[in-house]
MIKOL-857933 format. One record per atom (N, C-alpha, C, CB): residue in one letter; x, y, z. Coordinates in steps of 0.02 Angstrom, whole numbers, padded with zeros to 5 digits, always signed. Glycine has a CB too. Example, Ala and Ser with C-alpha at 12.3 -4.5 7.8 and 13.67 -1.06 7.14 Angstrom:
2
a+00660-00284+00390
a+00615-00225+00390
a+00660-00165+00390
a+00565-00224+00452
s+00642-00112+00354
s+00684-00053+00357
s+00645+00002+00394
s+00704-00030+00286
END
This chain:
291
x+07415-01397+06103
x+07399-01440+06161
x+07394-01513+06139
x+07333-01417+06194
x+07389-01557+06199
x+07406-01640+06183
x+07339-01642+06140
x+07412-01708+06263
x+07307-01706+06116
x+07261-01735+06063
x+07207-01763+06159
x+07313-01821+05985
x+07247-01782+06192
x+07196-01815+06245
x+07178-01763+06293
x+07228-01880+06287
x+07118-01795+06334
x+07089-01748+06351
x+07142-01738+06418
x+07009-01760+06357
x+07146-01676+06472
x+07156-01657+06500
x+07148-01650+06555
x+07157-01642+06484
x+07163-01671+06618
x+07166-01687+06679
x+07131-01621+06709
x+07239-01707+06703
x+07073-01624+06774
x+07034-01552+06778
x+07122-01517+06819
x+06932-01553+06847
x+07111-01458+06832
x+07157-01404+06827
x+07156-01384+06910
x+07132-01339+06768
x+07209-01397+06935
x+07244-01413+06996
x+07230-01345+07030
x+07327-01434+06986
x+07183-01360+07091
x+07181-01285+07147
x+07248-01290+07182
x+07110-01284+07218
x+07282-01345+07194
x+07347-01345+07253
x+07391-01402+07236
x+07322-01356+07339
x+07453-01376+07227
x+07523-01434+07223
x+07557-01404+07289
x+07587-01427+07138
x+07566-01478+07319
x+07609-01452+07364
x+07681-01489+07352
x+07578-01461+07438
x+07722-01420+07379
x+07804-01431+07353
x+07831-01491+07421
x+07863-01330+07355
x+07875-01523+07413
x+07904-01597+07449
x+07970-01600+07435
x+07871-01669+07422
x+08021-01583+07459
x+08092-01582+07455
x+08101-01676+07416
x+08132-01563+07553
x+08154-01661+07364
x+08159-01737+07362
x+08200-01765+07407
x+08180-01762+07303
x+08234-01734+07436
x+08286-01779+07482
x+08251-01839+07534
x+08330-01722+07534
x+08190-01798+07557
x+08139-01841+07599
x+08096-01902+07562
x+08086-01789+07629
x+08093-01977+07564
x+08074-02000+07535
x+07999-02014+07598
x+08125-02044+07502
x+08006-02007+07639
x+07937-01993+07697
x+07903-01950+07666
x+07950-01960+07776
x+07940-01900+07667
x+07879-01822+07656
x+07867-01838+07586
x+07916-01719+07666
x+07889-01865+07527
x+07858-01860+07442
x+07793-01920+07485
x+07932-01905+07345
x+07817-01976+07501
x+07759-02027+07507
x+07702-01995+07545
x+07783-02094+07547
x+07704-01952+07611
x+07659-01916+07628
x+07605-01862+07600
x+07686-01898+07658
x+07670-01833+07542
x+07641-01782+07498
x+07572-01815+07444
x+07711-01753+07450
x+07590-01882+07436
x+07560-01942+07386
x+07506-01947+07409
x+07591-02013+07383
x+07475-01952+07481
x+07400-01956+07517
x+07414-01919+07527
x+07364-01993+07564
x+07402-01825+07510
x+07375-01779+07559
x+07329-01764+07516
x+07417-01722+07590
x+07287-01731+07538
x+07230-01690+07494
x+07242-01638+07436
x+07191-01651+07540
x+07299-01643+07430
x+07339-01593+07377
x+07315-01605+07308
x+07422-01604+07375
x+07300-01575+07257
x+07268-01589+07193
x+07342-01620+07149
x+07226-01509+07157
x+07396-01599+07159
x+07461-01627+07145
x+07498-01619+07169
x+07484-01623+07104
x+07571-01639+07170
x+07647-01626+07209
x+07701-01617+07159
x+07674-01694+07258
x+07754-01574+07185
x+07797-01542+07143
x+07854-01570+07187
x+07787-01457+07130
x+07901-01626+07162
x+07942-01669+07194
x+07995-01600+07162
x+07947-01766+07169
x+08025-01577+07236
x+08063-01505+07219
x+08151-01523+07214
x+08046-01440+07294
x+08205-01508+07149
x+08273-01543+07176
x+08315-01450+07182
x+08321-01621+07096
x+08268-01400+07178
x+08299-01334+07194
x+08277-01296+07245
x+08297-01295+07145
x+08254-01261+07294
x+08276-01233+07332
x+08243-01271+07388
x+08270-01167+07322
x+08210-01303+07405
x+08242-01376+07446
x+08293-01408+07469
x+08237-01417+07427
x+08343-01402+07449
x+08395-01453+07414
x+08451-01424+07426
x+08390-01467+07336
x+08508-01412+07486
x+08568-01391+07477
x+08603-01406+07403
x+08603-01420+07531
x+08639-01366+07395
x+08695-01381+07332
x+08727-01436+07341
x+08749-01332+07321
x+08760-01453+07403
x+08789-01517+07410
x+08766-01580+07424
x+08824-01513+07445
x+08692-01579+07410
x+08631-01628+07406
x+08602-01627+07339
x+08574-01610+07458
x+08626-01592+07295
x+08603-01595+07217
x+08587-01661+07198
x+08658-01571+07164
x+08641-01710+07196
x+08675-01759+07153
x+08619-01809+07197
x+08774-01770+07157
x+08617-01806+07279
x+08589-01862+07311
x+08525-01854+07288
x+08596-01866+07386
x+08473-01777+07281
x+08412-01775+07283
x+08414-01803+07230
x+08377-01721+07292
x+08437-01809+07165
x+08413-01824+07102
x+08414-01895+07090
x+08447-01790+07054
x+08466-01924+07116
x+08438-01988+07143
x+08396-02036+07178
x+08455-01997+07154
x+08363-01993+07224
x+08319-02012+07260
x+08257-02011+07216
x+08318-01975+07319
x+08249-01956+07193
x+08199-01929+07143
x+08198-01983+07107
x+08213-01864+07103
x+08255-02000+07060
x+08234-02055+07007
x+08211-02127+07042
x+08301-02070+06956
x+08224-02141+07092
x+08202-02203+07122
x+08112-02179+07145
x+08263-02226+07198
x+08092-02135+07164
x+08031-02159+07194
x+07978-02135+07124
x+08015-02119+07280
x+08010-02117+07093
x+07978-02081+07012
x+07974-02112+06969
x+08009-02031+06976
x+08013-02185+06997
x+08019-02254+06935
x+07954-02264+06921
x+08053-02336+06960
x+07900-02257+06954
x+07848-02300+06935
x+07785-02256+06944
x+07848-02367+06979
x+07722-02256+06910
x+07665-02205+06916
x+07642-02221+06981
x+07606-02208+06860
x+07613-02143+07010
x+07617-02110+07089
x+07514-02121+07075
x+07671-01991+07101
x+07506-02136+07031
x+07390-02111+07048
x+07388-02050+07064
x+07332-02152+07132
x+07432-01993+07068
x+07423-01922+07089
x+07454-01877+07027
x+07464-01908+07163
x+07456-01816+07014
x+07472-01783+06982
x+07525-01753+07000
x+07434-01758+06969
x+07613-01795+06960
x+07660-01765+07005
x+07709-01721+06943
x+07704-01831+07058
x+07742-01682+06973
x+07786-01639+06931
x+07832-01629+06976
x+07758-01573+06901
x+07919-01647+06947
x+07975-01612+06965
x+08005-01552+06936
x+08015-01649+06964
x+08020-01512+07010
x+08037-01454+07011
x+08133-01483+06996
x+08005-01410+07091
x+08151-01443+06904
x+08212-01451+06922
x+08267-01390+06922
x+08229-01500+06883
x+08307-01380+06925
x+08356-01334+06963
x+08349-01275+06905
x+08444-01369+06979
x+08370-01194+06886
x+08362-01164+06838
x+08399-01164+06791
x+08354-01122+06850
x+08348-01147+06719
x+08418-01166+06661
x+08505-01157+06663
x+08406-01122+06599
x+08493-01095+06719
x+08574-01078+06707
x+08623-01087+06778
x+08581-00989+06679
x+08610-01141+06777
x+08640-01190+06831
x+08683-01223+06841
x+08618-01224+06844
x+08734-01266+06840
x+08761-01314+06811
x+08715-01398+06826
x+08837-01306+06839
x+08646-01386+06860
x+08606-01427+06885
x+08557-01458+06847
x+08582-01401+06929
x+08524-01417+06798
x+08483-01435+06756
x+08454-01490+06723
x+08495-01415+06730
x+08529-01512+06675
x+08533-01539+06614
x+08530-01608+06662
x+08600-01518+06559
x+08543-01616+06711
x+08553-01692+06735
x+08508-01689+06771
x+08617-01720+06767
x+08438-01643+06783
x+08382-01649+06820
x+08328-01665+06763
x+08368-01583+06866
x+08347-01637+06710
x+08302-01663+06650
x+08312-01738+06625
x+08316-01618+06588
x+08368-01761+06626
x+08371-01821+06616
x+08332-01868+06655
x+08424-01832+06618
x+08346-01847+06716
x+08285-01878+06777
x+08219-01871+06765
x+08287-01843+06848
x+08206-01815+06748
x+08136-01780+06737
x+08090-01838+06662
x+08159-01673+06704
x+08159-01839+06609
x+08130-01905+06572
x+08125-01961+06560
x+08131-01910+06544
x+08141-01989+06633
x+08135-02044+06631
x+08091-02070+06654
x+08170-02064+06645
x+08086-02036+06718
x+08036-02031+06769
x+07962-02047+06739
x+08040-01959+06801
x+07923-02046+06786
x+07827-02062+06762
x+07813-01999+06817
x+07772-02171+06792
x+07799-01939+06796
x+07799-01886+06813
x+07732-01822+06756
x+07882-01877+06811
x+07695-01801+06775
x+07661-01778+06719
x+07706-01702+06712
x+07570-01774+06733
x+07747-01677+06738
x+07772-01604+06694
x+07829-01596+06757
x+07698-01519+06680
x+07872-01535+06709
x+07933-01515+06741
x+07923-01436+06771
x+07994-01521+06686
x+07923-01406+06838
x+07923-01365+06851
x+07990-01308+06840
x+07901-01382+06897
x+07997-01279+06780
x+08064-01219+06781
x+08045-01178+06806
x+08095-01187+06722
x+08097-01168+06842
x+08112-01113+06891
x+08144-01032+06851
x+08175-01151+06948
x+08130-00993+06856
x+08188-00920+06832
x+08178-00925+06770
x+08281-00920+06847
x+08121-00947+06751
x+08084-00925+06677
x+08109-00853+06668
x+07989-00926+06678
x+08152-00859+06605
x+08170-00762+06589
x+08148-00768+06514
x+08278-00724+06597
x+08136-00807+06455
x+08123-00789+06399
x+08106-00837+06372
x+08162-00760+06372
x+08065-00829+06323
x+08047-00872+06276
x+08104-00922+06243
x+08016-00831+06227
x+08161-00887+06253
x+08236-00910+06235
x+08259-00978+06273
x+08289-00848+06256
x+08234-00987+06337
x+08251-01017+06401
x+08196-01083+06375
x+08234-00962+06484
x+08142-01064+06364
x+08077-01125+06354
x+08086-01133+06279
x+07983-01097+06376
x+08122-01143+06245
x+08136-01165+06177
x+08194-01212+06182
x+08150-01105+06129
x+08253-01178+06232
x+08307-01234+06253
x+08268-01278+06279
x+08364-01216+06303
x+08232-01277+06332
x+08204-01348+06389
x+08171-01382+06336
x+08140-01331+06466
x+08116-01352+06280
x+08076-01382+06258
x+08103-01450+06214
x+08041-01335+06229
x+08154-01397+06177
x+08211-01435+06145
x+08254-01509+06173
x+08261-01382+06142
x+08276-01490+06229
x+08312-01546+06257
x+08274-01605+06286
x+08351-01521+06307
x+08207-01581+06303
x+08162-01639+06335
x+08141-01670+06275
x+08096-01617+06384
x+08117-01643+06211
x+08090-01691+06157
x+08165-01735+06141
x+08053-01643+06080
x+08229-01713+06143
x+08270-01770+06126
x+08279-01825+06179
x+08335-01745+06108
x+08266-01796+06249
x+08253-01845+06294
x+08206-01904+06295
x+08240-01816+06337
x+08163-01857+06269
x+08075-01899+06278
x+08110-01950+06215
x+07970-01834+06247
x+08118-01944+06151
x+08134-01982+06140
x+08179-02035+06128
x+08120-01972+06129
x+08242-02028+06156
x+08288-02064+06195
x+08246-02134+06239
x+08323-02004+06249
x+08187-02088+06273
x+08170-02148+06340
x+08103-02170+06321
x+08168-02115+06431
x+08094-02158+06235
x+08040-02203+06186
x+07951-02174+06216
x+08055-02315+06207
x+07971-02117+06251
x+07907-02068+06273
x+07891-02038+06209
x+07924-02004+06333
x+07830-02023+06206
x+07806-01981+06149
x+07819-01898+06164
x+07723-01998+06139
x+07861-01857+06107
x+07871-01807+06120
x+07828-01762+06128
x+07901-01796+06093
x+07849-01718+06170
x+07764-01674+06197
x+07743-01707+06252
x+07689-01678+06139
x+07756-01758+06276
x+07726-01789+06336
x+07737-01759+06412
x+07751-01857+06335
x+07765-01721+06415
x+07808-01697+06493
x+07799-01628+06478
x+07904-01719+06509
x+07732-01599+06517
x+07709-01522+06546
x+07761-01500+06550
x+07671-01509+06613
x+07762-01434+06545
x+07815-01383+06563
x+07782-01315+06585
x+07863-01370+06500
x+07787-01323+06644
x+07768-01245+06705
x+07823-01183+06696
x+07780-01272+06808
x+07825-01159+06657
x+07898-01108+06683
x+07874-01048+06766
x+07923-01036+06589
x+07897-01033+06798
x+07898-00999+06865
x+07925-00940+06837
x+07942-01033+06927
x+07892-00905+06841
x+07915-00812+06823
x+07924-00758+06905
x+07824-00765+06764
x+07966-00770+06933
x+08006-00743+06958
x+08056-00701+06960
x+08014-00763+06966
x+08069-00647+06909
x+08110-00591+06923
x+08099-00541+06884
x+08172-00602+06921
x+08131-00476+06876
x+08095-00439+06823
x+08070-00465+06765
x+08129-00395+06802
x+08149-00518+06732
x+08150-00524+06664
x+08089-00553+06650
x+08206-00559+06638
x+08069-00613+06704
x+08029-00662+06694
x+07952-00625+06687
x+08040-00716+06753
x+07936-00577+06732
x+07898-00540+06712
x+07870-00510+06657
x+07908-00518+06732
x+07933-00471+06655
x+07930-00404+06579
x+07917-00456+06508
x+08035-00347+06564
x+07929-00548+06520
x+07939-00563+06469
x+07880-00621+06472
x+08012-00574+06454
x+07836-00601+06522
x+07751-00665+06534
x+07732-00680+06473
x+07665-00628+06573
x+07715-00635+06417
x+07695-00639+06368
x+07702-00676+06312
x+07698-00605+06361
x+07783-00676+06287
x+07812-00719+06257
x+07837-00774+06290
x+07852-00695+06230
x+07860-00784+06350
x+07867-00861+06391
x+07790-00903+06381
x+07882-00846+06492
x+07732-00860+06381
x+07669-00922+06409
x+07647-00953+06313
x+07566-00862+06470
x+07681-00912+06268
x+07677-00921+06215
x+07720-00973+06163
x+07679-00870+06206
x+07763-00977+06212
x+07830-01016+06191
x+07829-01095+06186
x+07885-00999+06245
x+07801-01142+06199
x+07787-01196+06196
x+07727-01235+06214
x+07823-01210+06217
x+07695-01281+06181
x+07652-01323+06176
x+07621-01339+06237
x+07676-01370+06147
x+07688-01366+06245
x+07687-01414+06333
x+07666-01374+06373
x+07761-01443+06374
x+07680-01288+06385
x+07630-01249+06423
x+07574-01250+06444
x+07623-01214+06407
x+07557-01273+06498
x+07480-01276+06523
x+07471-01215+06555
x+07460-01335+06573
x+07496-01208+06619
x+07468-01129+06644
x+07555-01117+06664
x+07391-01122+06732
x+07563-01045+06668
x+07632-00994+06713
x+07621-01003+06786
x+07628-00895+06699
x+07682-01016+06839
x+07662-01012+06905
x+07713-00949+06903
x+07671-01082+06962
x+07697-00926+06976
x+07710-00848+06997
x+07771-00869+07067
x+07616-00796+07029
x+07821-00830+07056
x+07849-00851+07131
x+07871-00781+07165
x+07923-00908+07126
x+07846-00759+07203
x+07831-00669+07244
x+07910-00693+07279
x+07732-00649+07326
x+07928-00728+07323
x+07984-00723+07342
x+08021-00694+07308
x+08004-00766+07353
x+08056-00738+07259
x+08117-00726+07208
x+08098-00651+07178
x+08122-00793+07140
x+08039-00631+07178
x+08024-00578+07139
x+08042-00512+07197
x+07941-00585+07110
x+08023-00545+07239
x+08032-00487+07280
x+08104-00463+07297
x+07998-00500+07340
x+08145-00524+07297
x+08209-00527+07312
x+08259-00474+07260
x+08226-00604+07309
x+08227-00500+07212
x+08270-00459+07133
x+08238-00409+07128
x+08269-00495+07050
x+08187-00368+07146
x+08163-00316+07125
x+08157-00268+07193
x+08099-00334+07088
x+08176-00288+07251
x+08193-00266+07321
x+08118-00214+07339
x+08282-00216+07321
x+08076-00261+07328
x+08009-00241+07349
x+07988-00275+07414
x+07959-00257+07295
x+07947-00269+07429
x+07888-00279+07510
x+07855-00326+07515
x+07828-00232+07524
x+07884-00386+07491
x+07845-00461+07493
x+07794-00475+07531
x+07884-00512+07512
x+07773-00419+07593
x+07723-00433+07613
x+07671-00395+07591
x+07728-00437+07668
x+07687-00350+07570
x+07628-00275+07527
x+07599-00341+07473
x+07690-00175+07461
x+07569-00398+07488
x+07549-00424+07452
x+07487-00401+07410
x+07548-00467+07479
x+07454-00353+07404
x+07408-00303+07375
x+07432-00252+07337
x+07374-00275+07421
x+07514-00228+07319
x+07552-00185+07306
x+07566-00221+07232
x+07607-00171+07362
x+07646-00232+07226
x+07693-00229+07185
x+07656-00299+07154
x+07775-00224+07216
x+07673-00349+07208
x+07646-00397+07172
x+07601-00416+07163
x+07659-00431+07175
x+07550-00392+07176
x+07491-00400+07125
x+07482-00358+07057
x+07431-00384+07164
x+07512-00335+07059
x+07533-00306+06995
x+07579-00372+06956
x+07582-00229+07013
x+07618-00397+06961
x+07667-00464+06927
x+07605-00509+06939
x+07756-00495+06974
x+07572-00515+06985
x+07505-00559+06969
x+07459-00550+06900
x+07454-00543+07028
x+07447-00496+06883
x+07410-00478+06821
x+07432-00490+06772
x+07395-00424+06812
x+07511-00461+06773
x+07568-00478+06728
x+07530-00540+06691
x+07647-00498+06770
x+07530-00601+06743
x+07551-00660+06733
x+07484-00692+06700
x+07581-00693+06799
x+07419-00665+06755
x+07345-00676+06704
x+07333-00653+06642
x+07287-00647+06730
x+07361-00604+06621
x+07349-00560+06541
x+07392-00610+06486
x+07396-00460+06541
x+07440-00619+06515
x+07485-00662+06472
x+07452-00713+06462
x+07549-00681+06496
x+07421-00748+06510
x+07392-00831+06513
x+07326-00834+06473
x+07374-00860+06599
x+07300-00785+06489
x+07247-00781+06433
x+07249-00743+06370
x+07193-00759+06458
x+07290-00718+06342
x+07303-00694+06294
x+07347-00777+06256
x+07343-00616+06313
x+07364-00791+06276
x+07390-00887+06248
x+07359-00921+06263
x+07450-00929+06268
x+07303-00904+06287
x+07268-00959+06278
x+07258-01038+06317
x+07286-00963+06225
x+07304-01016+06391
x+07336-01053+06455
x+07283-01059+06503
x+07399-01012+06491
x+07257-01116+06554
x+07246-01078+06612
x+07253-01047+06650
x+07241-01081+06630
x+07215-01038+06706
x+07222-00952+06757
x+07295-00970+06784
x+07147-00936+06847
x+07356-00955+06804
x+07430-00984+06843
x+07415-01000+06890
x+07488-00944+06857
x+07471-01021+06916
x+07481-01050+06978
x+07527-00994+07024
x+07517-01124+06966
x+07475-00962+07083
x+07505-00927+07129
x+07551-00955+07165
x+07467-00903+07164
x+07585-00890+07191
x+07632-00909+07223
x+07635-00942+07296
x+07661-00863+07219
x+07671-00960+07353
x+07681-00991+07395
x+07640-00928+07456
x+07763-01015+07394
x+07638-00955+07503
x+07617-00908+07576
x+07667-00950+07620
x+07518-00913+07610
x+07714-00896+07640
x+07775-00923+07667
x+07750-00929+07752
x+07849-00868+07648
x+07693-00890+07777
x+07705-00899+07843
x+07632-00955+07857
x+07709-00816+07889
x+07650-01017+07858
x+07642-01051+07872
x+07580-01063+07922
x+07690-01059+07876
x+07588-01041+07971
x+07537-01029+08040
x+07489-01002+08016
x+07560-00984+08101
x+07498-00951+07980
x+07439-00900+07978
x+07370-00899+07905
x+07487-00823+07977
x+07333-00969+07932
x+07297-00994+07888
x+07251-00925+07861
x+07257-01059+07920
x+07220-00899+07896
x+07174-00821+07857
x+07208-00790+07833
x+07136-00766+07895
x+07273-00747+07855
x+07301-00741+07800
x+07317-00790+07728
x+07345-00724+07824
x+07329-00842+07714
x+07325-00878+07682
x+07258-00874+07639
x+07341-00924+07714
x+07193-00880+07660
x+07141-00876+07644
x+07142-00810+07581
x+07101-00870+07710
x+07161-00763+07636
x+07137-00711+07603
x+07188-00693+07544
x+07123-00655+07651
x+07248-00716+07540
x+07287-00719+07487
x+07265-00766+07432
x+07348-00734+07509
x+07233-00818+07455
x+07230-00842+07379
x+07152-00837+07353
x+07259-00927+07371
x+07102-00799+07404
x+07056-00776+07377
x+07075-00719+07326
x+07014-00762+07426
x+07116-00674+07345
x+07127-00623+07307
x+07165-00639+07242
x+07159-00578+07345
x+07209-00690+07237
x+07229-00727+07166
x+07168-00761+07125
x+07283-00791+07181
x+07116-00800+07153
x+07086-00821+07120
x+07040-00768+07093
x+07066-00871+07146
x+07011-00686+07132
x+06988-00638+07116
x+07023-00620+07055
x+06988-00598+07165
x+07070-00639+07034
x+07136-00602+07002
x+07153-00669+06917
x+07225-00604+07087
x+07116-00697+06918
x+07130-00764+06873
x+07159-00820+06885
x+07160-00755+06826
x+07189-00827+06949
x+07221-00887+06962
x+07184-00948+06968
x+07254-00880+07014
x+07218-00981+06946
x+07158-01053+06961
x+07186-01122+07031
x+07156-01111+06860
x+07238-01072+07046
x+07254-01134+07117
x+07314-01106+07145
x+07275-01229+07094
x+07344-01141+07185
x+07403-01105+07222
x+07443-01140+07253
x+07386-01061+07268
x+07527-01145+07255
x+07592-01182+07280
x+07578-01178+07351
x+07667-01147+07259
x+07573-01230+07393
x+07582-01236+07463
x+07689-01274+07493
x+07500-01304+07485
x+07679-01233+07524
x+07748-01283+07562
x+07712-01319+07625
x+07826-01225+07599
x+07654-01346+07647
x+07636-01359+07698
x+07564-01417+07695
x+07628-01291+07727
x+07599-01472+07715
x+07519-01482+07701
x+07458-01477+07733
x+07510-01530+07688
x+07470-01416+07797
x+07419-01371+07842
x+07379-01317+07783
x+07470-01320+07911
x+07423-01349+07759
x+07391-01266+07685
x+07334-01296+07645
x+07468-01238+07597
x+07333-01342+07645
x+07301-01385+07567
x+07198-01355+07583
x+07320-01525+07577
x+07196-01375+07633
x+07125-01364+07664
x+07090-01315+07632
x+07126-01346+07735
x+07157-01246+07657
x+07128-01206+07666
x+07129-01175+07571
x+07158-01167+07733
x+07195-01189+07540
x+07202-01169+07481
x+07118-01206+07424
x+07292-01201+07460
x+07112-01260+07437
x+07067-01301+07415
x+07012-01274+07418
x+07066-01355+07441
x+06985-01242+07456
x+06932-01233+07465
x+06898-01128+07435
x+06934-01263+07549
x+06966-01097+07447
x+06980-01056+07409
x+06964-01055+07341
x+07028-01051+07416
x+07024-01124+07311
x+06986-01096+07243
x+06932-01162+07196
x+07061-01067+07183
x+06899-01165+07252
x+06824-01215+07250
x+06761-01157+07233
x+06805-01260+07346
x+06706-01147+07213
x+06663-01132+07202
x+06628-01113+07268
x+06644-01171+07162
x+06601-01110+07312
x+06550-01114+07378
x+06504-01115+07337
x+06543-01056+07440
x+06453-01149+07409
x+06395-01153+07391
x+06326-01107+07377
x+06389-01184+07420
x+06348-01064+07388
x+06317-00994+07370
x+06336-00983+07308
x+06337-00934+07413
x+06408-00979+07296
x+06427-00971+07217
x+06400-01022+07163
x+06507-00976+07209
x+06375-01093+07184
x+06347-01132+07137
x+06262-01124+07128
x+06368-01203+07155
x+06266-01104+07173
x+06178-01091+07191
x+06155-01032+07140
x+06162-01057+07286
x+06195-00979+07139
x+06178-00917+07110
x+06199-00935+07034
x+06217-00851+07146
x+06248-00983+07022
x+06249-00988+06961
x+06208-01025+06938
x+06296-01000+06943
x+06188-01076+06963
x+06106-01119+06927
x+06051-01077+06945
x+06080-01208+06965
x+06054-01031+06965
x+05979-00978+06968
x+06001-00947+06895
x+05971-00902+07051
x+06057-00919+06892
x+06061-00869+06835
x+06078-00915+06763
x+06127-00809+06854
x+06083-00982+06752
x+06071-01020+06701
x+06020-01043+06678
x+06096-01056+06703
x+05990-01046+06756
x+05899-01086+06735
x+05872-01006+06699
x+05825-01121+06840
x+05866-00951+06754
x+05828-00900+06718
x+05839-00873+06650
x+05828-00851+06753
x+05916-00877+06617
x+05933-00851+06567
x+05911-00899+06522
x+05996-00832+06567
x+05928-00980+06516
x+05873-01010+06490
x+05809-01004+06474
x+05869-01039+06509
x+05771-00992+06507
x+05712-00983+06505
x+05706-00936+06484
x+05682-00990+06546
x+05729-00871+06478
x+05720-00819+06459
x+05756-00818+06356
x+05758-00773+06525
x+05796-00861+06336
x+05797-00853+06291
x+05779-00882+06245
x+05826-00843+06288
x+05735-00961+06276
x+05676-00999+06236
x+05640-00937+06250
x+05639-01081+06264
x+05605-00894+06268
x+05567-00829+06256
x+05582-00781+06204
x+05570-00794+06310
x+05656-00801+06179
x+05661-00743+06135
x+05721-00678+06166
x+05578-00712+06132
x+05730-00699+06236
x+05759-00619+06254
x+05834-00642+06269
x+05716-00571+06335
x+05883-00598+06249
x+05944-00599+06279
x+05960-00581+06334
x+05978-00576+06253
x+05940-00530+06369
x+05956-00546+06458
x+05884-00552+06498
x+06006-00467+06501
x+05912-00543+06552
x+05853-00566+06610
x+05887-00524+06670
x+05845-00666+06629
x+05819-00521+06712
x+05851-00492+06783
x+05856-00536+06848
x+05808-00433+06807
x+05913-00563+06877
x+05916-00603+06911
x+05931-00570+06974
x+05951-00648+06889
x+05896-00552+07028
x+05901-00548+07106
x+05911-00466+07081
x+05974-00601+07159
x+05872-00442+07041
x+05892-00352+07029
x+05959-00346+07005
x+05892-00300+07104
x+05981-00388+06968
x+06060-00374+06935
x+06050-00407+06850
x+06138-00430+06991
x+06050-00380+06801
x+06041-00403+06741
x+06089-00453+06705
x+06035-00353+06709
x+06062-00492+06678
x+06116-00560+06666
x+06101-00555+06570
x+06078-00664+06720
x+06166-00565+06545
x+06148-00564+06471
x+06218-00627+06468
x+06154-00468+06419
x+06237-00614+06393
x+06278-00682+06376
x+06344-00687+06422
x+06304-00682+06292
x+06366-00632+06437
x+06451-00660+06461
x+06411-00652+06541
x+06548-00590+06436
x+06375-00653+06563
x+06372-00664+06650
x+06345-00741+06651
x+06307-00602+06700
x+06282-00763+06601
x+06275-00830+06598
x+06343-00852+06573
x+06217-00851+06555
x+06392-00855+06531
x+06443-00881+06511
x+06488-00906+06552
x+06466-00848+06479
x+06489-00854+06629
x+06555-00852+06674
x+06527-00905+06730
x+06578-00764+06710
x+06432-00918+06735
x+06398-00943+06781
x+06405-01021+06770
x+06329-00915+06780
x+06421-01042+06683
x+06408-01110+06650
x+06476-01115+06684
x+06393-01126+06559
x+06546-01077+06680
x+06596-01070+06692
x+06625-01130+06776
x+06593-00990+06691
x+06579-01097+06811
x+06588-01102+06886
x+06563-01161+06895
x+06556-01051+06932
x+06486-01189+06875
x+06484-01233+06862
x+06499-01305+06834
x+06473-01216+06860
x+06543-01287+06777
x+06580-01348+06752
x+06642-01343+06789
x+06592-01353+06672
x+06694-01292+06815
x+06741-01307+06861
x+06743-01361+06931
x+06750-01249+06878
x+06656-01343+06928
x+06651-01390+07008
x+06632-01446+06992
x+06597-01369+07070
x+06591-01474+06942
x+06577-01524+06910
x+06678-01586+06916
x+06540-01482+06818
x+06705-01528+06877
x+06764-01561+06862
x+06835-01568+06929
x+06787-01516+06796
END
């Protein structure tokens, strides 16, 4: 990981077609924790060349927000000239798409440090998200979240997954929550934060929404892709702490404190016993909301 400290860890990016230079500037004031200036599935094919231009013009200069371009997948003919954009740009990380191997994040890693230093950036400077979306990307969480530096957390994309694996994209409690775990075991086994869930495609239907990314954050996720910025509210607040959840955790820090200037390793808090890893997960919740 970089030497500096680290920006707190994003509940919601919302995705912004680049072709729109309205909707990125909109995306810039929304309540979104960051934006993912998108030049792939946004983006007709025969709008490649324009989005990436557009992209490099409003990317010339630092945004005060936490932005990352989404660029087209390694095996594209789109890529290599979205990375070039990607390093020139004032952008904090590159979103890959069709993450399939550790093989795939060793090329990107590769080509952006000759970029980075081409455009006199310090190498290592430009995040790298890979998106695990299809079996391979799956079967291979482990060694992808392991594969480079620049890795901060894995995002999850249920569409594409669902598409290639001809599952029930809406059995969102099924298949893919299963590729959800996939993706937490991996992330913490490297030592990553919780990923970045996937999108909630129907738009309107904010409780559903709710209850999807309650169940990711139940699940290790630490935030979640909106296409909407009707979403941000509700995603935000999801994977926020409540105030019940901060409350119960300064009851169960003060008492475990106190209880081990006494000498004792657990304590009983509200008839439920608290020892080191329940105070651990409580300091946990606490410094998330702090940050």
């Amino acid at each position: 990981m970089k030497d500096t400290i680290l920006p707190p860890i994003p509940r919601s990016l919302l995705f912004v077609p680049a072709t729109s230079a309205r909707k990125v500037e909109k995306a810039l004031t929304s309540a979104a924790d960051g934006v993912i200036v998108d030049l792939e599935d946004a983006v007709a094919t025969a709008e490649k060349a324009q989005a990436r231009q557009f992209a490099a013009g409003f990317l010339a200069a630092a945004q005060g927000k936490t932005v990352f371009l989404r660029v087209n997948a390694l095996s594209t003919p789109f890529c290599y000239d979205d990375l070039l954009v990607a390093a020139a740009a004032h952008i904090d990380g590159i979103v890959l798409p069709k993450a399939e191997s550790a093989a795939d994040i060793a090329t990107v890693d590769w080509l952006l440090h000759q970029l980075e230093t081409r455009a006199g950036k310090q190498p290592g400077s430009i995040e790298l998200t890979p998106i695990l979306e299809t079996a391979k990307g799956i079967a291979a969480a482990a060694s992808v979240a392991s594969a480079s530096p620049r890795i901060r957390r894995l995002a999850f994309g249920a569409v594409d997954l669902a598409l290639d694996m001809d599952v029930d994209l809406e059995d969102d409690a099924g298949a893919i929550n299963q590729a959800r775990f996939a993706l937490t075991l991996a992330s913490r086994s490297a030592g990553l934060e919780g990923p970045l869930d996937t999108v909630f495609t129907d738009i309107a239907d904010l409780a559903g929404l709710a209850v999807s990314s309650k169940r990711a954050r139940a699940m290790g996720f630490s935030g979640k892709a909106c296409i909407h910025p009707a979403q941000i509210e509700t995603v935000n607040a999801a994977f926020s702490p409540s105030e019940a959840e901060l409350a119960l955790a300064r009851t169960i820090v003060t008492a475990f404190d106190e209880a081990e200037a006494a000498g004792l390793a657990a304590v009983s808090v509200n008839g439920v016993m608290v020892d080191y890893p329940v105070v651990l997960k409580a300091r946990r919740t606490l410094e998330r909301s702090r940050a």
